[in-house]
C-alpha positions, -999 to +999 in steps of 0.1 A: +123+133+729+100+155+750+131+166+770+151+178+741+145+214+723+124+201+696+102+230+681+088+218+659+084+182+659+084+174+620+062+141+608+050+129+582+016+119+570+016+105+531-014+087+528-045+073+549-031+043+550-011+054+579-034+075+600-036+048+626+002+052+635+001+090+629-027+094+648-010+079+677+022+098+674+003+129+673-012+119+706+021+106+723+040+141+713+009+159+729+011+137+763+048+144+767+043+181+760+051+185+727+028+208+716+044+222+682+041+205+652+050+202+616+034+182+593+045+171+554+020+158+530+027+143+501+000+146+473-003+138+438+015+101+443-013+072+452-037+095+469-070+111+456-077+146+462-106+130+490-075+112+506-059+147+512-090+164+523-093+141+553-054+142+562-059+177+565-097+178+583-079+154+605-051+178+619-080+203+624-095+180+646-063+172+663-055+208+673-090+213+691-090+181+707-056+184+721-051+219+724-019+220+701-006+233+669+001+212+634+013+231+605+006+207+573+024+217+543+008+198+513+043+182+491+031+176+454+050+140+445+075+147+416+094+116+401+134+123+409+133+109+369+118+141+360+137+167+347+107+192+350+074+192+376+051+178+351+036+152+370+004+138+374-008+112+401-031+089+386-059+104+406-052+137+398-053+157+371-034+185+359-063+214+367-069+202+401-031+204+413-034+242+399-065+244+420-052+234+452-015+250+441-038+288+441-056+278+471-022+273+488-007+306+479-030+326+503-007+311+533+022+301+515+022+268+512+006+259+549-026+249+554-046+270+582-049+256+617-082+280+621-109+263+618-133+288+603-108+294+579-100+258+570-132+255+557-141+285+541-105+281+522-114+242+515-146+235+520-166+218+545-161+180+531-144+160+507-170+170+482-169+205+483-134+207+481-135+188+449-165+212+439-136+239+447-114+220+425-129+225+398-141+262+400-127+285+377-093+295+389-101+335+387-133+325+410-105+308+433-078+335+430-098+358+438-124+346+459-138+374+482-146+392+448-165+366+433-186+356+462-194+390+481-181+419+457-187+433+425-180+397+405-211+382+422-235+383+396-208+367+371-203+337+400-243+333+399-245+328+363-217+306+366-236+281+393-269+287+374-252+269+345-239+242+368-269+231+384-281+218+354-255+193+347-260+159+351-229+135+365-220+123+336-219+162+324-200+169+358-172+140+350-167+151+313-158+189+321-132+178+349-119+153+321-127+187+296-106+207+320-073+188+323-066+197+290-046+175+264-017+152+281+010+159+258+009+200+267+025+212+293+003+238+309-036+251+309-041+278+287-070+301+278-068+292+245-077+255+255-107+265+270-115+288+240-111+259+218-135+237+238-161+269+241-161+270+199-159+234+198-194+218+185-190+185+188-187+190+231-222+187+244-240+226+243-238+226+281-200+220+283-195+248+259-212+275+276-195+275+309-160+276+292-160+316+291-154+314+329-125+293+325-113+323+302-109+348+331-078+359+337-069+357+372-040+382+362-069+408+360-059+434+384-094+435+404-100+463+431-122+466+461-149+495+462-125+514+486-095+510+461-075+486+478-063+453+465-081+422+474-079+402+507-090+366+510-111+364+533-116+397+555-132+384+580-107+355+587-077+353+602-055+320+586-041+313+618-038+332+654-001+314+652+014+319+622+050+291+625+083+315+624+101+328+591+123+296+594+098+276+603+080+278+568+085+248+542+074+259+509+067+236+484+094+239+453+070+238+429+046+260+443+049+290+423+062+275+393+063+293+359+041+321+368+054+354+382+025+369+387+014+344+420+052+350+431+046+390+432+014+383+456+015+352+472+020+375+500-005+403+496-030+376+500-025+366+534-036+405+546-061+392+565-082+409+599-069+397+631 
């Protein structure tokens, strides 16, 4: 294979189930040269959001172990039965895909080979990713704001809130969160439902107003420019060519406003 034109060398990785035999792929592409890779990851099937943490953690290691370059681009599982992308893997839920599906747009669809970036955009484990899950998607959307800019104090409050919740408290707003099963996307009005609703523990309630930000909220910088993800972070030295890129069909679905700037988001430092 090594002696063909093969750039890059496409394969798969569903599930942890087989890292074994991917792992050693990985490792027989890099001996015979192969040093370009493209990787498909199929989520939201039989996997837990954990699961795909570690697939991708695991192609970071990869890359600095063997000096080479895996592209992973996360594939939400869809039933071919469907005739719309309203799936939900057993251990998923509905506001965790849109999570991850706003965490994606900053690189279109690929997850970062950097390092540094990998787990400033993810986290630093399975755990914090899931804490990531679960922030409130304007705190994710726009996430430079919200940690070192003018939305700060409104992030604080936010975490002041959380600390105090118990596990069981954690559990019931990710099950709060998902929303109903029969609707067919989140709303603000869901969470300003729950935030009025006085039978859902005081606690619950008073963290719903972040949920309420609209991450259509057309936030500036102190120098007037539109926001960057992270300034100080560059996704990837090496970015895979225009054809290159495999984009997820689903990834922008019904919402034009993340198709105007899945681009603009990516204007990171080099």
């Amino acid at each position: 294979m090594s002696s063909i034109c093969i750039s890059p060398l496409r394969i798969a990785f569903d599930h942890l189930g087989v890292r074994k035999v991917y792992e050693t792929a990985i490792r027989m592409a890099a001996d015979n040269g192969i040093t370009s890779l493209s990787n498909y990851m199929l989520y939201n099937f039989m996997d837990t959001p954990a699961d795909l943490y570690v697939r991708m953690q695991l192609n970071i290691a990869l890359n600095e172990a063997l000096g080479i370059r895996i592209w992973s681009f996360p594939m939400r599982y869809q039933p071919v039965t469907l005739k719309d992308r309203s799936h939900v893997g057993e251990n998923w839920n509905r506001y965790y895909l849109r999570s991850f599906q706003i965490m994606l747009q900053a690189t279109r669809g690929i997850v970062s080979g950097n390092p540094s970036f990998f787990m400033r955009a993810y986290g630093e484990d399975r755990r914090a990713f899931e804490r990531l899950l679960r922030l409130p998607h304007a705190f994710i959307f726009h996430r430079e704001y919200h940690e070192n800019g003018p939305g700060r104090p409104v992030r604080d409050e936010y975490e002041t809130i959380l600390k105090r919740f118990s596990a069981n408290q954690e559990r019931e707003l990710v099950h709060l969160l998902s929303g109903p099963t029969d609707a067919k996307g989140l709303r603000r009005d869901h969470f300003r439902r729950l935030a009025n609703d006085r039978a859902i523990d005081p606690l619950l309630r008073k963290v719903m107003p972040f949920y309420m930000l609209d991450i259509k909220d057309n936030l500036k910088t102190g120098s007037g420019q539109g926001l960057t993800l992270f300034p100080a972070l560059n996704p990837d030295p090496v970015m895979p060519a225009e054809d290159e890129v495999v984009e997820d069909a689903g990834l922008f679905d019904h919402d034009p406003m993340l198709q105007r700037k899945n681009t603009s988001l990516v204007k990171t430092a080099n």
